[in-house]
PyMOL Python script that loads the backbone (N, CA, C, O; Angstrom):
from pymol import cmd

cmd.read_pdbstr("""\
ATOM      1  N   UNK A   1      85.483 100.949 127.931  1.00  0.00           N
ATOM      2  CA  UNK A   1      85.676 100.037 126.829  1.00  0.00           C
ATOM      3  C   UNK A   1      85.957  98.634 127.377  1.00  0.00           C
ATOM      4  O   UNK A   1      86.284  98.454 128.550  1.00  0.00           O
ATOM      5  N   UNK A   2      85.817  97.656 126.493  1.00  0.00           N
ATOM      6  CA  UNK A   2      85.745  96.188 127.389  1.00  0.00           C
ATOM      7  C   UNK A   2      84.719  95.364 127.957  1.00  0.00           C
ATOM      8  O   UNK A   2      84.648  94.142 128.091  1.00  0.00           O
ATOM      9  N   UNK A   3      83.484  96.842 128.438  1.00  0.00           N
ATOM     10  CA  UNK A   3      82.832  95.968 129.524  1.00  0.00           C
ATOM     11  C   UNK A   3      81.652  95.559 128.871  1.00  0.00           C
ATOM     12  O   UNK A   3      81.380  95.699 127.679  1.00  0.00           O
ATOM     13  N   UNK A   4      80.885  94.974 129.880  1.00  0.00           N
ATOM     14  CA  UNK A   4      79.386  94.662 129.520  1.00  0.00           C
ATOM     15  C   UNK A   4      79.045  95.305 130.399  1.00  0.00           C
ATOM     16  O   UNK A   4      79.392  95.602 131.543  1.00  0.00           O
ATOM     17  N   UNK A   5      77.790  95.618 129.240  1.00  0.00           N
ATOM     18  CA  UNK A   5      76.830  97.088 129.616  1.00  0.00           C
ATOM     19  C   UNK A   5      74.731  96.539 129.111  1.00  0.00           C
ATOM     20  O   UNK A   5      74.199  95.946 128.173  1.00  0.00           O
ATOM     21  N   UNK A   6      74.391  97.007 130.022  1.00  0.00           N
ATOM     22  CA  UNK A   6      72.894  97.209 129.324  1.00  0.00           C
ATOM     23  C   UNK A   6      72.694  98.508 128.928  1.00  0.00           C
ATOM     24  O   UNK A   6      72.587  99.455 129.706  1.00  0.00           O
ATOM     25  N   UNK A   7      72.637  98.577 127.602  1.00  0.00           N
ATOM     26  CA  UNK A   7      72.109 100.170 127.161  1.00  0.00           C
ATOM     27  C   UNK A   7      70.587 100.203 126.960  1.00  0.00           C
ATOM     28  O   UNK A   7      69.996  99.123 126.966  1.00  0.00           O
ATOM     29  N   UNK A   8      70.120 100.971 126.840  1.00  0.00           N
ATOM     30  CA  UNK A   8      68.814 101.643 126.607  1.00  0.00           C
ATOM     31  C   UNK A   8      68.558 103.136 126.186  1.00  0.00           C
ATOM     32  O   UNK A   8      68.898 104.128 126.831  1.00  0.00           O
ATOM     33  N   UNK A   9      67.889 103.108 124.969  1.00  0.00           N
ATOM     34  CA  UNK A   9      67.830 104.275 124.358  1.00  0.00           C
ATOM     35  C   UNK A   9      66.936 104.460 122.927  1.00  0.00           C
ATOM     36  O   UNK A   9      66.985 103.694 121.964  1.00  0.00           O
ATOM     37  N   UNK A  10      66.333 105.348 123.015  1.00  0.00           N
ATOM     38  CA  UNK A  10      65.247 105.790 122.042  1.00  0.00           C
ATOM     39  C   UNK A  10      65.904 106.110 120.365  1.00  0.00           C
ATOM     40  O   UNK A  10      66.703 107.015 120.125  1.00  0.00           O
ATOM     41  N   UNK A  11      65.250 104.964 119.143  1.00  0.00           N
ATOM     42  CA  UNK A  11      66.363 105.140 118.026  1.00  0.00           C
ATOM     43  C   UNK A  11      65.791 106.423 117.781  1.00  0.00           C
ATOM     44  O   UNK A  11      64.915 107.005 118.421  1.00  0.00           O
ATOM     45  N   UNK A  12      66.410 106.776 116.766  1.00  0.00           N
ATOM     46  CA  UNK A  12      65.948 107.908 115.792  1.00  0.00           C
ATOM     47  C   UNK A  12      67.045 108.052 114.439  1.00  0.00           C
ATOM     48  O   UNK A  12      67.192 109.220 114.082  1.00  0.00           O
ATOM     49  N   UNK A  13      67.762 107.113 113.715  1.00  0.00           N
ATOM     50  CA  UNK A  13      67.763 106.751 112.544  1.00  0.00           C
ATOM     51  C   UNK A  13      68.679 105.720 112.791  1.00  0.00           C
ATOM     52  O   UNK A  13      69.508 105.607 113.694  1.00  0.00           O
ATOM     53  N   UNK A  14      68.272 104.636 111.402  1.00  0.00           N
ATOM     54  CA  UNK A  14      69.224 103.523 111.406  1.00  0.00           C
ATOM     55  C   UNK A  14      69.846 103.849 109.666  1.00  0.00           C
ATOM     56  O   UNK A  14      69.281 104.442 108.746  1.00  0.00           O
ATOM     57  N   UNK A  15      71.242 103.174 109.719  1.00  0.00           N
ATOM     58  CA  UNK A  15      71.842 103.443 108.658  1.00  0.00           C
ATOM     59  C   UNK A  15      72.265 102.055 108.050  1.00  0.00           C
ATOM     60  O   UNK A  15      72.862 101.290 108.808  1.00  0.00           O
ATOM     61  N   UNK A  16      72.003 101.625 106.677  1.00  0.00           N
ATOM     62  CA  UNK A  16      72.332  99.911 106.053  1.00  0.00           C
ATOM     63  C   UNK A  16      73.326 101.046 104.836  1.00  0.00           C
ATOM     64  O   UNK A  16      73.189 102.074 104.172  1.00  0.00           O
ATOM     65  N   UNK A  17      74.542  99.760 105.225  1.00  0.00           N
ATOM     66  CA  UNK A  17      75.650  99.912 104.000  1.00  0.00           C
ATOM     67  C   UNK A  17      75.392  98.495 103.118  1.00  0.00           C
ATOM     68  O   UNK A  17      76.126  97.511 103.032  1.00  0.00           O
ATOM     69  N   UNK A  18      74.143  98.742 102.524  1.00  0.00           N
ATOM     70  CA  UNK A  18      73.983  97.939 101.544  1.00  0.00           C
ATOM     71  C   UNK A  18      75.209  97.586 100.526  1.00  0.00           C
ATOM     72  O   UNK A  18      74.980  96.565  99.877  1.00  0.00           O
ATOM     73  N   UNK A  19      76.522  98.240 100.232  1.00  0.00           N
ATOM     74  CA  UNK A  19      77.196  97.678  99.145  1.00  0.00           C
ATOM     75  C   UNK A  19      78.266  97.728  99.975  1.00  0.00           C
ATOM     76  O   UNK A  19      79.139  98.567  99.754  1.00  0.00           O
ATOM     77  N   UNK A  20      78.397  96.657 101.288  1.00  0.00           N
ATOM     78  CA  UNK A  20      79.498  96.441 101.853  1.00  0.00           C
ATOM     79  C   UNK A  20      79.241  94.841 101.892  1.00  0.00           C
ATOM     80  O   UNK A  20      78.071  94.583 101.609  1.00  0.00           O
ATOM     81  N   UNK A  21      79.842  93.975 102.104  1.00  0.00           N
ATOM     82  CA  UNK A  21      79.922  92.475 102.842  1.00  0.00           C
ATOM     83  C   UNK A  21      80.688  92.681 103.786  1.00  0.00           C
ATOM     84  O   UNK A  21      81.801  93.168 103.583  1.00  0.00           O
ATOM     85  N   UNK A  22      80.074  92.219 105.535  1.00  0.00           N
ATOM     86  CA  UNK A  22      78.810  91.674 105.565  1.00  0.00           C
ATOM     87  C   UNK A  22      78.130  93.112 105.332  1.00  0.00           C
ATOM     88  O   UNK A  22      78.969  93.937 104.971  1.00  0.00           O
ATOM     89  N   UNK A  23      76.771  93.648 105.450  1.00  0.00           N
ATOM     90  CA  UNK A  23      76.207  94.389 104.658  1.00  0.00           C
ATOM     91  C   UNK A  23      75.863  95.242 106.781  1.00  0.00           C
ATOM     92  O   UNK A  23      74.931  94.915 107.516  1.00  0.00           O
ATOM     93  N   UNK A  24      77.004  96.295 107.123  1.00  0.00           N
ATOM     94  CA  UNK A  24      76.497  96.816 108.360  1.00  0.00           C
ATOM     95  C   UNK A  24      75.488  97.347 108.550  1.00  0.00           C
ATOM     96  O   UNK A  24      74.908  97.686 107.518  1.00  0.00           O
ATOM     97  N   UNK A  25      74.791  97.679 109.866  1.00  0.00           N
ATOM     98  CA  UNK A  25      73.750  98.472 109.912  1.00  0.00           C
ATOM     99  C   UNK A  25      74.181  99.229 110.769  1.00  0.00           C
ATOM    100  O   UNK A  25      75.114  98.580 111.243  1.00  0.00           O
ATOM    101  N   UNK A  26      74.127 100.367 111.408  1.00  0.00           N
ATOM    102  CA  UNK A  26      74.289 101.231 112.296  1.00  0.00           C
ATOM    103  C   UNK A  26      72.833 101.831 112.874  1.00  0.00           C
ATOM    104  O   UNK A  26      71.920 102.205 112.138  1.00  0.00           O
ATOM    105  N   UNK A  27      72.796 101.852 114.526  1.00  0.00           N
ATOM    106  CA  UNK A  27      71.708 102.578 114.919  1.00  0.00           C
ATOM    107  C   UNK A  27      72.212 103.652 115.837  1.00  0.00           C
ATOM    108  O   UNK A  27      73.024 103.518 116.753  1.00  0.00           O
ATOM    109  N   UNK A  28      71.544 104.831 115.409  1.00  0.00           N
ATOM    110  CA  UNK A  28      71.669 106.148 116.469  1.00  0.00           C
ATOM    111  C   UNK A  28      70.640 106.041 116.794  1.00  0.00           C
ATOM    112  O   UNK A  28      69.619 105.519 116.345  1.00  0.00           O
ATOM    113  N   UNK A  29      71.101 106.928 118.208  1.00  0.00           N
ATOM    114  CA  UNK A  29      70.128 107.182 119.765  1.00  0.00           C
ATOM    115  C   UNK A  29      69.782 108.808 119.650  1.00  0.00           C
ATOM    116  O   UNK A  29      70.385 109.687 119.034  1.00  0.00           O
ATOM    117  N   UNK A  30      68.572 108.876 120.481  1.00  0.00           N
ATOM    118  CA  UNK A  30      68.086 110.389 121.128  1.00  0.00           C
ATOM    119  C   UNK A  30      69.123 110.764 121.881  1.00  0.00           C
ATOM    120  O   UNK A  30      69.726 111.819 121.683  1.00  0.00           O
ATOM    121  N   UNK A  31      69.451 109.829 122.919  1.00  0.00           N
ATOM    122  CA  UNK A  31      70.098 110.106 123.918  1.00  0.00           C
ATOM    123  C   UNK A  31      71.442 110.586 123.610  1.00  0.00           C
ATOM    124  O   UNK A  31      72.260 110.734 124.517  1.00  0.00           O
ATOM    125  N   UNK A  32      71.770 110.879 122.200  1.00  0.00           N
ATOM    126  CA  UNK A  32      73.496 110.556 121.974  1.00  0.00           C
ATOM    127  C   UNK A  32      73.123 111.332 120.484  1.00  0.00           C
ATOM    128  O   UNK A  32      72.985 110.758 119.404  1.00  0.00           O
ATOM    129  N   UNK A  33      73.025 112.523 120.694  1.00  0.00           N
ATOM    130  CA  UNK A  33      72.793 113.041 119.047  1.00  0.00           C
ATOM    131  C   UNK A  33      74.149 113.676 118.983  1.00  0.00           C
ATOM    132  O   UNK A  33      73.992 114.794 118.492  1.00  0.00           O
ATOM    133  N   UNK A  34      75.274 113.484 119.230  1.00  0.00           N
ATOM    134  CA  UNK A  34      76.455 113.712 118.382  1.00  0.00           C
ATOM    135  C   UNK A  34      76.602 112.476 117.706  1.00  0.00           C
ATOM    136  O   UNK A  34      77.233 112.524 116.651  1.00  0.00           O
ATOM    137  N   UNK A  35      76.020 111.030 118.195  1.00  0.00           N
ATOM    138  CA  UNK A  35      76.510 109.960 117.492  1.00  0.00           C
ATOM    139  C   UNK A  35      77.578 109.442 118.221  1.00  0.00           C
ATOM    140  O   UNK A  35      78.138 108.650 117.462  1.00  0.00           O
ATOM    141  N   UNK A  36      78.330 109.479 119.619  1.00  0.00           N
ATOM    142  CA  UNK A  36      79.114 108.939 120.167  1.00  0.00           C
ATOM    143  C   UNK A  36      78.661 107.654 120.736  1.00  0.00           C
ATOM    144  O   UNK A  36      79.687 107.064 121.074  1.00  0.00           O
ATOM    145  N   UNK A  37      77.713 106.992 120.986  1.00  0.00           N
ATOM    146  CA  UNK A  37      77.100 105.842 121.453  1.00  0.00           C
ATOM    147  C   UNK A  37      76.020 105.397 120.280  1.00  0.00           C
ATOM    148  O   UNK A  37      74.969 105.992 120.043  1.00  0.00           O
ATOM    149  N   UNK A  38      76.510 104.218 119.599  1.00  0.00           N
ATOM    150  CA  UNK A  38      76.062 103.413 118.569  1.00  0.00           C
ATOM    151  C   UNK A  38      75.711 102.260 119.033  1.00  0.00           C
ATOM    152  O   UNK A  38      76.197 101.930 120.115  1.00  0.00           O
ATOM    153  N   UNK A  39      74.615 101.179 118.227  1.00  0.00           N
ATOM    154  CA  UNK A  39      74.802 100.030 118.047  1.00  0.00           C
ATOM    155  C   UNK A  39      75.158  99.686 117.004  1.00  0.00           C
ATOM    156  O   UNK A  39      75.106 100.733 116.359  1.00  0.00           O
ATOM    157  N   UNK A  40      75.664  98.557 116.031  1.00  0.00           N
ATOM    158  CA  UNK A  40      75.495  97.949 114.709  1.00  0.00           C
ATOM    159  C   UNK A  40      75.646  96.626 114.566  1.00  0.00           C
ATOM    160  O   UNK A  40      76.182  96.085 115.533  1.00  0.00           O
ATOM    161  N   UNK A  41      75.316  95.854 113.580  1.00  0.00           N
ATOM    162  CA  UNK A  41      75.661  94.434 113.785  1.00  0.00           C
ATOM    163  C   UNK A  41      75.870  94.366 112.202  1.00  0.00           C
ATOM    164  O   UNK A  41      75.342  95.170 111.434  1.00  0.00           O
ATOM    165  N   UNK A  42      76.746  93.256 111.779  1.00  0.00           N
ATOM    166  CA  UNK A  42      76.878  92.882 110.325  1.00  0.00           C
ATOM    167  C   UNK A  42      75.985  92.016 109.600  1.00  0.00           C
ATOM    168  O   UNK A  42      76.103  91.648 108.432  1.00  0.00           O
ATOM    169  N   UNK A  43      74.880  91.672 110.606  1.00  0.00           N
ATOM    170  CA  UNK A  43      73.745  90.623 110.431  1.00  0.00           C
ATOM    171  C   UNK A  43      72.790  91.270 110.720  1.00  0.00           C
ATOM    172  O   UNK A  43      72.277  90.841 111.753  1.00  0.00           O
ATOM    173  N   UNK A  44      71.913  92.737 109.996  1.00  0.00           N
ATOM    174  CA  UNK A  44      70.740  92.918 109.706  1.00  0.00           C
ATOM    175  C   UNK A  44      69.518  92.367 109.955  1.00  0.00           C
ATOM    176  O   UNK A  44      68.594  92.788 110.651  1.00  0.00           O
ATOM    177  N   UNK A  45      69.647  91.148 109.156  1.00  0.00           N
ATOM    178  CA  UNK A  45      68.333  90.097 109.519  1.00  0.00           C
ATOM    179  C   UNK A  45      67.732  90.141 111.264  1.00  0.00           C
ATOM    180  O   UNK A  45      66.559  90.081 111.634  1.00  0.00           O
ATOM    181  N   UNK A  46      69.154  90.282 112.235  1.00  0.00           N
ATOM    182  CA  UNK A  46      68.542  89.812 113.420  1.00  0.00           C
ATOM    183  C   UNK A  46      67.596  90.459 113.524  1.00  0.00           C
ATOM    184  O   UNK A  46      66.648  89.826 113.989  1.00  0.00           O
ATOM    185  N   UNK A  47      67.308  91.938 113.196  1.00  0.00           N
ATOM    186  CA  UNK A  47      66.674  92.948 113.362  1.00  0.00           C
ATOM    187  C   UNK A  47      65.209  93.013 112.872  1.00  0.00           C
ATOM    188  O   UNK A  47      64.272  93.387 113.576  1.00  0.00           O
ATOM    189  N   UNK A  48      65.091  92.503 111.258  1.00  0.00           N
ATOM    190  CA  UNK A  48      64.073  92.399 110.516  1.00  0.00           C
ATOM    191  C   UNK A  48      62.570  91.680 110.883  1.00  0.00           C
ATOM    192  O   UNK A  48      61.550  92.016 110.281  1.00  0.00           O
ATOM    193  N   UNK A  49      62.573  90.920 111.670  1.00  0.00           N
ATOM    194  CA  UNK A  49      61.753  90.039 111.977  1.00  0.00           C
ATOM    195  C   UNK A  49      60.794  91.371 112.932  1.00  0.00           C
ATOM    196  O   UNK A  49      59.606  91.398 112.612  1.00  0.00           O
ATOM    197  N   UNK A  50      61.003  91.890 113.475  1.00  0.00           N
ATOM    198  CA  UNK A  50      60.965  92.911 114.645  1.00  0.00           C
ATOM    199  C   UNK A  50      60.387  94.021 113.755  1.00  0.00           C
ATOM    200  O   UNK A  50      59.278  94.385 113.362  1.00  0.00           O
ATOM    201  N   UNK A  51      61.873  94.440 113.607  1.00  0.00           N
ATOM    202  CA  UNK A  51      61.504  95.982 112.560  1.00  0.00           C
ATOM    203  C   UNK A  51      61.168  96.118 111.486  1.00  0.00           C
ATOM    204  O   UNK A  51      60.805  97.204 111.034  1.00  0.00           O
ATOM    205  N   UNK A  52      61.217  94.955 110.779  1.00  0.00           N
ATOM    206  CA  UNK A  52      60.422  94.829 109.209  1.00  0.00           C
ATOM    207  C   UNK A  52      61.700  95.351 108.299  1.00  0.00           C
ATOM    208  O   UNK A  52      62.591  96.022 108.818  1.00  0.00           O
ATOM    209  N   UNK A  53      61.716  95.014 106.998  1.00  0.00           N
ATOM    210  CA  UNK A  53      63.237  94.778 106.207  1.00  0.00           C
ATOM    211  C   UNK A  53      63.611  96.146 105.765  1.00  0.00           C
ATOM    212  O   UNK A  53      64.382  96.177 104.805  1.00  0.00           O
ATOM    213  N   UNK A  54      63.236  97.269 106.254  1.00  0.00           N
ATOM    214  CA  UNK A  54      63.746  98.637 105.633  1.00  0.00           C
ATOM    215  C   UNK A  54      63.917  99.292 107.530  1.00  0.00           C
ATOM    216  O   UNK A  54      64.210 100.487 107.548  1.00  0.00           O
ATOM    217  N   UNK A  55      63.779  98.701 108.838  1.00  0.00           N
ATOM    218  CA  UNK A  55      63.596  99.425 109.703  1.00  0.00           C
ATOM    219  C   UNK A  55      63.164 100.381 110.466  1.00  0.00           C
ATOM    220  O   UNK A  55      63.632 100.925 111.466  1.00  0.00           O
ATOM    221  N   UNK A  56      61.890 100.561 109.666  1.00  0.00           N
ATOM    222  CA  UNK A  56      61.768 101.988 109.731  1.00  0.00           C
ATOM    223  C   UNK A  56      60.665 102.152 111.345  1.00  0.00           C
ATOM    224  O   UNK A  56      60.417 103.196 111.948  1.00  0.00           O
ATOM    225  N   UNK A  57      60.256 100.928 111.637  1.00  0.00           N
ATOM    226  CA  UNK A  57      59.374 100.732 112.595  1.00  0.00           C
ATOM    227  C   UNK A  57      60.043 100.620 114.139  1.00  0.00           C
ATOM    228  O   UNK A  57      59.594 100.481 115.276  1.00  0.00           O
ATOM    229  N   UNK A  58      61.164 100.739 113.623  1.00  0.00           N
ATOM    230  CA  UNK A  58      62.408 101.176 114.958  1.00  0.00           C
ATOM    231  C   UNK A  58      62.255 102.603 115.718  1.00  0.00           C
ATOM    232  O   UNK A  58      62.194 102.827 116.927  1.00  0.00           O
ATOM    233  N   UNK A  59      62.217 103.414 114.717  1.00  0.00           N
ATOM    234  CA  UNK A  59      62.723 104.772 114.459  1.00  0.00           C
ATOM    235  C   UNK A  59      61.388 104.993 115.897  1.00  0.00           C
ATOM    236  O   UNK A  59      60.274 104.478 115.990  1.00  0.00           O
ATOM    237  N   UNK A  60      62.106 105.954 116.835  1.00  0.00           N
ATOM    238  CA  UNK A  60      60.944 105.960 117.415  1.00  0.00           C
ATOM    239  C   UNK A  60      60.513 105.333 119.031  1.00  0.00           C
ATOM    240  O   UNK A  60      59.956 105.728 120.055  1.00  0.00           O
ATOM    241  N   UNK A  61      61.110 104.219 118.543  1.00  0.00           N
ATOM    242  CA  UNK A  61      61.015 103.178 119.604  1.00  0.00           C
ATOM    243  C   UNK A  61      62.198 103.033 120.397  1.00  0.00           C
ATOM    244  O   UNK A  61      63.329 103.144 119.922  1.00  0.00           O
ATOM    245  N   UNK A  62      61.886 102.718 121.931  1.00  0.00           N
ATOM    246  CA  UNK A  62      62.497 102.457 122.807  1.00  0.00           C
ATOM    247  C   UNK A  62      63.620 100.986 122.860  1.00  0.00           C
ATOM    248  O   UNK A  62      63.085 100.074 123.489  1.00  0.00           O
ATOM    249  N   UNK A  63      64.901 100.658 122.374  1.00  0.00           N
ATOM    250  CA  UNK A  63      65.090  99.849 122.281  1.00  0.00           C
ATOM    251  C   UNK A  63      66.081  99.325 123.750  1.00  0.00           C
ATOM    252  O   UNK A  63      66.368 100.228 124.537  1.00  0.00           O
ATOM    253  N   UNK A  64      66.503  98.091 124.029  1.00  0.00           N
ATOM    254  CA  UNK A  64      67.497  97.726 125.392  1.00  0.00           C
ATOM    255  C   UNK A  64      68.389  96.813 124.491  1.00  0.00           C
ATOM    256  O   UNK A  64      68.113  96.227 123.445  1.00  0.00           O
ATOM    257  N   UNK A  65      69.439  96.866 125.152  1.00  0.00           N
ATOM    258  CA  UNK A  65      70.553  96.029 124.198  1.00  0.00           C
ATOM    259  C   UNK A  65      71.705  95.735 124.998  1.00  0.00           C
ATOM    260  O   UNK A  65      72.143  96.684 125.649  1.00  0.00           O
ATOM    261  N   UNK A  66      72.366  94.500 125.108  1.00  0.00           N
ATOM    262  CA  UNK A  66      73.392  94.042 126.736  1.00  0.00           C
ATOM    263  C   UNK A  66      74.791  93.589 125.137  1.00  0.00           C
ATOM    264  O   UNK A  66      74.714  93.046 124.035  1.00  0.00           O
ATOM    265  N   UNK A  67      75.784  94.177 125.908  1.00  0.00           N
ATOM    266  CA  UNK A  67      77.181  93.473 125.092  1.00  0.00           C
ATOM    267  C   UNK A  67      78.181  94.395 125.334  1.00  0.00           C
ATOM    268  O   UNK A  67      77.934  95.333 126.091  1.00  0.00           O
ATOM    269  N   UNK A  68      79.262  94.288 124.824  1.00  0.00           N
ATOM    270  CA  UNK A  68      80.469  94.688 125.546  1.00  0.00           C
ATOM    271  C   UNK A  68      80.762  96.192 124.638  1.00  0.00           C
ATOM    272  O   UNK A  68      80.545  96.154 123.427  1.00  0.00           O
ATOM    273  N   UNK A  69      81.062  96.985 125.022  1.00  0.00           N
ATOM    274  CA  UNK A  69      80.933  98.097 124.291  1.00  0.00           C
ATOM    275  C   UNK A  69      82.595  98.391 123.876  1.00  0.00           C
ATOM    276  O   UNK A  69      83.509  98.726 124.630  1.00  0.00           O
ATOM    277  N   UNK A  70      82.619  98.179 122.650  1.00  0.00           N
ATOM    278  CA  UNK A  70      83.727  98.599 121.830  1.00  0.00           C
ATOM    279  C   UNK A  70      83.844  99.693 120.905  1.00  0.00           C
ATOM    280  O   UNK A  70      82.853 100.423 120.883  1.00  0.00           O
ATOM    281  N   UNK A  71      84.877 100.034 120.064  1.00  0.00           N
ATOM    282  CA  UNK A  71      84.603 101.545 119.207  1.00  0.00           C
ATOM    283  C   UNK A  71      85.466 100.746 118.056  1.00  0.00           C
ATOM    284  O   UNK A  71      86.079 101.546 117.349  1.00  0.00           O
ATOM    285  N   UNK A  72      85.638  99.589 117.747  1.00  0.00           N
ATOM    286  CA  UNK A  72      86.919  99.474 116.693  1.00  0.00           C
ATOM    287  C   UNK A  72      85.064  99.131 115.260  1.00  0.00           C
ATOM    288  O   UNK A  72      84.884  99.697 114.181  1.00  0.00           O
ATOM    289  N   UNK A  73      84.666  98.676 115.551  1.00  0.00           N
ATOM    290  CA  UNK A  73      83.749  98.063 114.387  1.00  0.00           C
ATOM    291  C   UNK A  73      82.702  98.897 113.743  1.00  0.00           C
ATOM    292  O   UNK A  73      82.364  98.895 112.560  1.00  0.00           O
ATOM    293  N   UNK A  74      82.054  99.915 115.150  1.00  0.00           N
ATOM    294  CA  UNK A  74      80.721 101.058 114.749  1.00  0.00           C
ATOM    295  C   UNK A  74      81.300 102.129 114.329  1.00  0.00           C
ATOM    296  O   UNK A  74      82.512 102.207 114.530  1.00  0.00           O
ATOM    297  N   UNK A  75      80.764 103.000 113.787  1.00  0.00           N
ATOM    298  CA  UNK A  75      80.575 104.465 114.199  1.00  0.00           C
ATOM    299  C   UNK A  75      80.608 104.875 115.546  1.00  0.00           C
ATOM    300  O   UNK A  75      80.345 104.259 116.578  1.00  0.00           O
ATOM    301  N   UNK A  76      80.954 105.949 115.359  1.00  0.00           N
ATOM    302  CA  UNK A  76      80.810 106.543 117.082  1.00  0.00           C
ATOM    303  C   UNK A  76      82.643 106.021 117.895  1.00  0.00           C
ATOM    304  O   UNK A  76      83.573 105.296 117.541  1.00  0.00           O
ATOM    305  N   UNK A  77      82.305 107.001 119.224  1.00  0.00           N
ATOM    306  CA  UNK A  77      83.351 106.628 120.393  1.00  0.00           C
ATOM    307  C   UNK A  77      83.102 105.642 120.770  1.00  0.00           C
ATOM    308  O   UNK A  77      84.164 105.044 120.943  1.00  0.00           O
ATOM    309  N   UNK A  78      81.954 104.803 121.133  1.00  0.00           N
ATOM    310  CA  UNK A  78      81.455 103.527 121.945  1.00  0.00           C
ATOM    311  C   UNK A  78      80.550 103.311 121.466  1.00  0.00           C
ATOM    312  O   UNK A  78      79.942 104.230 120.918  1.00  0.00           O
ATOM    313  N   UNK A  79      80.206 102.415 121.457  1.00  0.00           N
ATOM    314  CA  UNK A  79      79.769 100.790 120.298  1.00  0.00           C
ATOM    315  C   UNK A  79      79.327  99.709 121.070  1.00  0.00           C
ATOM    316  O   UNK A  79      79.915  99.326 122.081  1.00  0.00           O
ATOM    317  N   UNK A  80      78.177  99.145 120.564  1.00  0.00           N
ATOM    318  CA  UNK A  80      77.658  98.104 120.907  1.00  0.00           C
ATOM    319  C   UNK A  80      77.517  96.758 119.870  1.00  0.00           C
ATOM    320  O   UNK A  80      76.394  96.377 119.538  1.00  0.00           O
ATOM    321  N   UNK A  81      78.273  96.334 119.572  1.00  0.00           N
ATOM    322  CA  UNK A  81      77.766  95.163 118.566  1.00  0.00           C
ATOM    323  C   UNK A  81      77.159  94.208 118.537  1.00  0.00           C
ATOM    324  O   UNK A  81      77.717  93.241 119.057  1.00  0.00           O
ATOM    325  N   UNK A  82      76.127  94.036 118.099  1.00  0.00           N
ATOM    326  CA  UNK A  82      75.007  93.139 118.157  1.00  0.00           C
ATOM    327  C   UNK A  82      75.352  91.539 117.026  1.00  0.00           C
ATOM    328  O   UNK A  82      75.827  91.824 115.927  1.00  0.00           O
ATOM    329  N   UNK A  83      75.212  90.606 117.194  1.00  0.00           N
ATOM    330  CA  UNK A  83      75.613  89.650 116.908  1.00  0.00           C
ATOM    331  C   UNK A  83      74.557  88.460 117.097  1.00  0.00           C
ATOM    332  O   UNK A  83      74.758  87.422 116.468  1.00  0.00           O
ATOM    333  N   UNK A  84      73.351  88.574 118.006  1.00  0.00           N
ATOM    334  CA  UNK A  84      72.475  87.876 118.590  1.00  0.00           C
ATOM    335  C   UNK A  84      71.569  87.807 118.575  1.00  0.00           C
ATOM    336  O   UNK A  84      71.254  88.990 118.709  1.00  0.00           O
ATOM    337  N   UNK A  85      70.394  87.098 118.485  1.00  0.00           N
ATOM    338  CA  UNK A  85      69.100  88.162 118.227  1.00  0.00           C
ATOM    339  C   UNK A  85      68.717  88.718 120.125  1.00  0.00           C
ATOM    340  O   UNK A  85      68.011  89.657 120.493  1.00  0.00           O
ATOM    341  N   UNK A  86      69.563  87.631 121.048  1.00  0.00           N
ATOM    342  CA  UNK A  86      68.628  87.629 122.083  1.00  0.00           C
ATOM    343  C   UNK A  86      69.248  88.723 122.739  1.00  0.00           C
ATOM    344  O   UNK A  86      68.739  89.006 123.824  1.00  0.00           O
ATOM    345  N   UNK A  87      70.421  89.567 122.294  1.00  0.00           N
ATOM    346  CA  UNK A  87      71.446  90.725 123.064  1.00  0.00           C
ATOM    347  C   UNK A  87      70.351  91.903 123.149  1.00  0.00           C
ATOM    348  O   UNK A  87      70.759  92.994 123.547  1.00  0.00           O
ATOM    349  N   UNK A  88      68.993  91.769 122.809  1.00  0.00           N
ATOM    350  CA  UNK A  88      68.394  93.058 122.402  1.00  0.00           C
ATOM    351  C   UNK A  88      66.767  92.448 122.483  1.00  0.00           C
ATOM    352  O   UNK A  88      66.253  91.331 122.424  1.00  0.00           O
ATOM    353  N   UNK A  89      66.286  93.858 122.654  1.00  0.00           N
ATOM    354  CA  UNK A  89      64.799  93.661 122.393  1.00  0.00           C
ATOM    355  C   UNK A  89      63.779  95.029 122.458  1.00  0.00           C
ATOM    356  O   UNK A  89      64.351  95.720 123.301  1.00  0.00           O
ATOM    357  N   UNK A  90      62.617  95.756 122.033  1.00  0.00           N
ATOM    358  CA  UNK A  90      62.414  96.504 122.006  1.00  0.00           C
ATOM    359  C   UNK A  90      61.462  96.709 122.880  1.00  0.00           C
ATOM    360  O   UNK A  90      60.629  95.804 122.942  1.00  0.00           O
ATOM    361  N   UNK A  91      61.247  98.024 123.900  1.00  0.00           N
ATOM    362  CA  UNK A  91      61.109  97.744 124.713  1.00  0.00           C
ATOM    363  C   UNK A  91      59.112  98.462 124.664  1.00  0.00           C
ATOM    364  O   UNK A  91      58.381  98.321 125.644  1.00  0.00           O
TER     365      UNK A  91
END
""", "prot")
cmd.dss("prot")
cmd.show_as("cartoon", "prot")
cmd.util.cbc("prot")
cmd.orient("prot")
């Protein structure tokens, strides 16, 4: 916990809490099917341009993602929060 990390990992579902502000997204990994290693960010949009506004063009895909891995904000034991567009990219 604390550090900076490059993760990498294959999604296979993303989750939008559409009736929250800011409105989270959560992404699970292949690599992590209990769900203990998440990403999410409270800014959606970064994502959209990429994955198109429902995400679904994620699902599937190989994504890489660099930031300090925390557990207080995601789902999961360890957490990646995305905040950037440039913390990430699909690979």
């Amino acid at each position: 916990m604390g550090k900076t990390v490059v993760f990498q990992g294959t999604v296979v579902r993303v989750d939008r809490k559409r009736d929250s502000h800011p409105e989270w997204t959560t992404i699970y990994f292949k690599e992590s099917p209990d769900g203990a290693v998440t990403l999410c960010t409270p800014s959606p949009s970064i994502f959209t341009a990429v994955a198109g506004s429902d995400f679904s063009r994620m699902v599937g895909k190989k994504i890489e993602v660099a930031g300090v891995v925390e557990h207080r904000y995601c789902p999961g034991k360890a957490s990646i929060r995305v905040l950037e567009s440039r913390q990430w990219r699909i690979q």
